[in-house]
C-alpha positions in Angstrom: 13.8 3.6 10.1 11.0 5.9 12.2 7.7 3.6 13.3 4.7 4.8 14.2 1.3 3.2 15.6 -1.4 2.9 13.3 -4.2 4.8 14.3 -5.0 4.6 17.8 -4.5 1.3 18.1 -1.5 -0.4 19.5 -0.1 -2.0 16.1 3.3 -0.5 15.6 4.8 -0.4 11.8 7.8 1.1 9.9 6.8 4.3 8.3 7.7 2.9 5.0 6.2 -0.6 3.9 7.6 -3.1 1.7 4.9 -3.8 -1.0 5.1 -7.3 -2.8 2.9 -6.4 -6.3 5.8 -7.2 -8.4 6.5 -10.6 -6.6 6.1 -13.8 -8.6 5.5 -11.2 -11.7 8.6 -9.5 -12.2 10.5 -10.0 -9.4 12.0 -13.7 -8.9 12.4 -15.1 -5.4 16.3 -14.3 -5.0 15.4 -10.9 -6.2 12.7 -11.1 -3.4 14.9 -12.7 -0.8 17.9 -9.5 -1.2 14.9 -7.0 -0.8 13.5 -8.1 2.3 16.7 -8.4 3.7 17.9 -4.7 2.9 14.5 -3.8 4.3 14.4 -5.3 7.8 18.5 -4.4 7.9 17.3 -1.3 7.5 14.5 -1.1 9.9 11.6 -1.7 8.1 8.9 -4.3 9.4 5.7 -3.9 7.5 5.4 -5.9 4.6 2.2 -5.8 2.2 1.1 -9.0 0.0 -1.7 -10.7 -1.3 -3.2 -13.1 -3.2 -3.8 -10.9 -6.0 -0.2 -9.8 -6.3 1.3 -11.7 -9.4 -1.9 -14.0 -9.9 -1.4 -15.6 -6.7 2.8 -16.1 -7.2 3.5 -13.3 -4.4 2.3 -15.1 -1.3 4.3 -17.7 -2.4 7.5 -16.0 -3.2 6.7 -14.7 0.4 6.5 -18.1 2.0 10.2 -19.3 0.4 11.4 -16.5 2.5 9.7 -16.2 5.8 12.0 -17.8 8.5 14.7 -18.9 5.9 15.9 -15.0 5.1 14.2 -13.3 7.8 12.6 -14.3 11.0 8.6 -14.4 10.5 8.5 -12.7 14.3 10.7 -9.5 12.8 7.4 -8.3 10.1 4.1 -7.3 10.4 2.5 -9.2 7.6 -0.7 -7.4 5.9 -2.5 -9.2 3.6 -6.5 -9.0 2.2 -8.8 -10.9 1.1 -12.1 -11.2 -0.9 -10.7 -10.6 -4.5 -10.2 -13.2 -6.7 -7.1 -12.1 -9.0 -8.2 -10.6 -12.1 -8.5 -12.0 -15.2 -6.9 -11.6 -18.8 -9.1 -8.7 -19.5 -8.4 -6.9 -16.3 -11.8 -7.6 -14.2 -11.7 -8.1 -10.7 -14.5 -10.5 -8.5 -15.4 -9.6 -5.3 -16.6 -11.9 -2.6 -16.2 -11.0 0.9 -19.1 -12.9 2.0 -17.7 -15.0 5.1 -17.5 -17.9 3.6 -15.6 -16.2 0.9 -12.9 -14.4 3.4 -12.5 -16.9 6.0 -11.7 -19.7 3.0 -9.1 -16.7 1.8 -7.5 -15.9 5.3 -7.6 -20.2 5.8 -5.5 -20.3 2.3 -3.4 -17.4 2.9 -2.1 -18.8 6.2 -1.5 -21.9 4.7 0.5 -21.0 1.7 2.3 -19.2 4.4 3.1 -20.9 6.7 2.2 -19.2 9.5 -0.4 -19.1 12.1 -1.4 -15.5 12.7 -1.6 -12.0 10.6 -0.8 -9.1 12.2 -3.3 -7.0 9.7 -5.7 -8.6 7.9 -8.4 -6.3 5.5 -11.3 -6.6 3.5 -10.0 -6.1 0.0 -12.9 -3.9 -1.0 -16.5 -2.9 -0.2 -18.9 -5.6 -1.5 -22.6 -4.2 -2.5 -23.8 -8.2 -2.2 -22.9 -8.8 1.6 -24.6 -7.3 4.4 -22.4 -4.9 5.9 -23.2 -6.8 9.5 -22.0 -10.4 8.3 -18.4 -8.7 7.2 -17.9 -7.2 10.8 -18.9 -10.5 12.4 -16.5 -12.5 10.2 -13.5 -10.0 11.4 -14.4 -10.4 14.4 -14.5 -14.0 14.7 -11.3 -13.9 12.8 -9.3 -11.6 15.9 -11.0 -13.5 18.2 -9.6 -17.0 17.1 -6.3 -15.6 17.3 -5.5 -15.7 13.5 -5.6 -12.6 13.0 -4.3 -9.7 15.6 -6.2 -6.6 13.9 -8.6 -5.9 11.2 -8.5 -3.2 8.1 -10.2 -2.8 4.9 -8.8 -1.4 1.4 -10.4 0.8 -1.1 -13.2 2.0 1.0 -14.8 4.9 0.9 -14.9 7.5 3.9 -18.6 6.7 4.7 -17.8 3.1 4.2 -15.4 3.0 6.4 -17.2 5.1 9.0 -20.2 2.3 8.2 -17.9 -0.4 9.3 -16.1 0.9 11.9 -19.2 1.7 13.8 -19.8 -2.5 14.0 -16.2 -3.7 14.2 -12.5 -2.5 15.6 -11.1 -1.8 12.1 -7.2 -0.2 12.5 -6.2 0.8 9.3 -7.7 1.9 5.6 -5.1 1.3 3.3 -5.7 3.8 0.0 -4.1 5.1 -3.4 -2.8 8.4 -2.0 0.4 10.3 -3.9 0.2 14.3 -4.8 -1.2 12.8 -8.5 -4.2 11.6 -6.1 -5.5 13.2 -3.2 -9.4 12.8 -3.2 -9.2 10.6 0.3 -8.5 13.8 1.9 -11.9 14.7 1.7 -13.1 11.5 2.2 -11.3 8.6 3.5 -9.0 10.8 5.5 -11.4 12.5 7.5 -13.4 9.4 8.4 -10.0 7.6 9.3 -9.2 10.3 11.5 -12.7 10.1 13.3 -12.4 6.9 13.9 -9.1 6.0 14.8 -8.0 4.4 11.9 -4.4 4.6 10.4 -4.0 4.8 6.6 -2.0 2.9 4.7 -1.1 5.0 1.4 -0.1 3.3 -1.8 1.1 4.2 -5.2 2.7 7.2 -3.4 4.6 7.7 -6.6 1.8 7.9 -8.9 2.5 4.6 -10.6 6.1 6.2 -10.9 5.1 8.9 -12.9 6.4 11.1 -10.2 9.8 9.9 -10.6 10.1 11.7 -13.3 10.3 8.5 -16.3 7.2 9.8 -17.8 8.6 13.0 -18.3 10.0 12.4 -21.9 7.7 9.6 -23.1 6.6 6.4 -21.9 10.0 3.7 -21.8 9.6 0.5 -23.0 9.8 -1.2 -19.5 7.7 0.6 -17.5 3.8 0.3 -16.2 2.6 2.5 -19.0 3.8 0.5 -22.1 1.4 -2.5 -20.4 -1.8 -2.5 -22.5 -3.4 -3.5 -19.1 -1.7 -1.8 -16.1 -1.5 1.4 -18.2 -5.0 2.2 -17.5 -3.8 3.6 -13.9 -1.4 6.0 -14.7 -3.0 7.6 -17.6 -5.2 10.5 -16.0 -1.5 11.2 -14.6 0.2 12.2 -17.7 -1.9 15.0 -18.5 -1.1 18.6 -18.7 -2.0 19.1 -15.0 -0.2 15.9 -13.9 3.1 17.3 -16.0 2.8 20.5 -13.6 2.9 18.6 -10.8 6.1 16.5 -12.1 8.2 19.2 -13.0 7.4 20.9 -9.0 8.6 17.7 -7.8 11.4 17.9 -9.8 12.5 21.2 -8.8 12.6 20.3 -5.0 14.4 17.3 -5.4 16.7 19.4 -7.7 16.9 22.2 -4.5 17.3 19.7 -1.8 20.1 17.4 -3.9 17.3 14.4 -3.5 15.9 12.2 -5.7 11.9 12.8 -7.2 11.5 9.6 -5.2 12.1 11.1 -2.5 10.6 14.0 -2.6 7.1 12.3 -3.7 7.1 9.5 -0.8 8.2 12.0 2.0 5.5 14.1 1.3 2.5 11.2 1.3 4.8 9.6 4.5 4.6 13.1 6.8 0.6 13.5 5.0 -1.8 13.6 8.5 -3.4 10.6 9.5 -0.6 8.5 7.1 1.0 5.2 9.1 3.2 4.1 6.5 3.5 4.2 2.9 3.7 0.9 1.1 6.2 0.9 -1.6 6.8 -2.1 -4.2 9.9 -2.0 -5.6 11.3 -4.3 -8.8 14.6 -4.4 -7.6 17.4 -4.0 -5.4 18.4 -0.6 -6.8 14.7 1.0 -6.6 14.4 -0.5 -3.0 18.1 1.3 -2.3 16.6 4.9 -3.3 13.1 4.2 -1.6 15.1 3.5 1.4 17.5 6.9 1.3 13.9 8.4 1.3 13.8 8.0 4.8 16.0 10.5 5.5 14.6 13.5 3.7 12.0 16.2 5.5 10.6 18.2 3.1 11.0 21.9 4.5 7.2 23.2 5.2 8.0 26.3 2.4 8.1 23.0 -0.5 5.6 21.4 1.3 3.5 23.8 1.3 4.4 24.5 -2.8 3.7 21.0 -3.5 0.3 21.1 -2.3 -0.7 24.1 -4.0 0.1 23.2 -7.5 -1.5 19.6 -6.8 -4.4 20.8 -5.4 -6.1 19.6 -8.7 -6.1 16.3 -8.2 -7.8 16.7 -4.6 
């Protein structure tokens, strides 16, 4: 697997991340254990968690493996704080006061059982802090040697350019897939200024770019979740069907999966480090992987972008 440096710092990641939002939830700790194995066998060293994956359970799913199945020293762990998981009804609480995110970064190295972060972010702008007080607690954080660089996630461009004018921030890590493309006028651009490297999730549109959308929504998946059906739903739309069935053509021209052709397009995207992918199971990590080897030709590329150029 390719790496690349994540903005113009000197943090180097695998293009393709191994996202943990399933952990804990849906995917049980020998599940967990075979897919970070595959993943570092097959290159792959950035791996995405927090405490807000699975209620909590993720970190800790994490923490049975580190060492035991894979060598803490082989990953770049990325984790947030300043969220509070959310509750039965779907609410989030934000808190990145300092108190707040150095109690969260405190607890997240504990639980696992490590010393050090190689990425730790804000986990989302908070109106309630002054802007000043987050960049001194990140700072204070590198400097103590727990963490070795700083992000946020789900900032906006200007709030990222805000904060990136106080503190070394490295990466912005955002919902970016051809279903969602508004941080190229925003985020992207102020990333770019700055140095940053983003960090693109949901690069399969919540996996309606795979295609299982396509003839209604299966009993298993996201969208049949009273809750977590709320983000895919603009994405099953009229326009969003166009964009499917483009997708589907190239990966039926290329002999590729839809997969495929959706994460190598946000992967190769300008200013992109990696894309974060979370996978249920060894078979979805096994075609997220076989990703890596398809280039989109610039001709499909170029296709693809025109007929999502709604959702920019």
């Amino acid at each position: 697997m390719k790496h690349r440096t994540v903005g113009t710092s000197g943090l180097r990641v695998s293009r393709l991340g191994l996202g943990t939002g399933e952990w804990g939830r849906g995917v049980d700790g020998d599940d967990a254990a075979a897919q970070i194995t595959a993943f570092v066998e097959a290159g792959g060293t950035l791996v995405d968690t927090s405490d807000t994956y699975g209620d909590g359970r993720a970190v800790r799913v994490l923490a049975e493996i580190l060492d035991d199945v894979v060598p803490r020293a082989d990953l770049v762990l990325s984790v947030d704080s300043g969220v509070s998981p959310a509750d039965a009804a779907g609410h989030w609480t934000v808190d990145c006061s300092r108190r707040a995110l150095l109690a969260g970064l405190d607890r997240t190295l504990r639980d696992l059982g490590t010393d050090h972060l190689d990425l730790w972010s804000v986990g989302a702008w908070d109106t309630r802090t002054p802007l000043d007080e987050i960049a001194a607690t990140l700072e204070t954080a590198v400097s103590s040697g727990r963490v070795r660089y700083a992000g946020v996630r789900g900032y906006r461009g200007w709030q990222l350019a805000t904060l990136a004018s106080r503190v070394s921030v490295v990466a912005a890590q955002a919902e970016y897939s051809l279903l969602a493309r508004g941080t190229e006028d925003d985020l992207i651009p102020a990333a770019a200024w700055h140095g940053v490297g983003v960090l693109a999730v949901s690069a399969l549109g919540g996996g309606v770019l795979t295609g299982k959308y396509r003839d209604g929504v299966p009993a298993d998946a996201r969208g049949a979740d009273p809750v977590r059906s709320a983000g895919i739903a603009p994405f099953l739309g009229e326009d969003g069907s166009k964009v499917v069935e483009a997708v589907l053509t190239a990966a039926d021209g290329l002999g590729t999966s839809p997969l495929a052709v959706a994460l190598a397009w946000a992967r190769d995207r300008p200013g992109v480090a990696s894309t974060v992918v979370g996978t249920r199971d060894i078979g979805q990590l096994t075609g997220v992987l076989a990703a890596e080897d398809v280039d989109l030709p610039s001709a499909i590329a170029a296709a693809l972008d025109d007929v999502s150029s709604p959702w920019r």
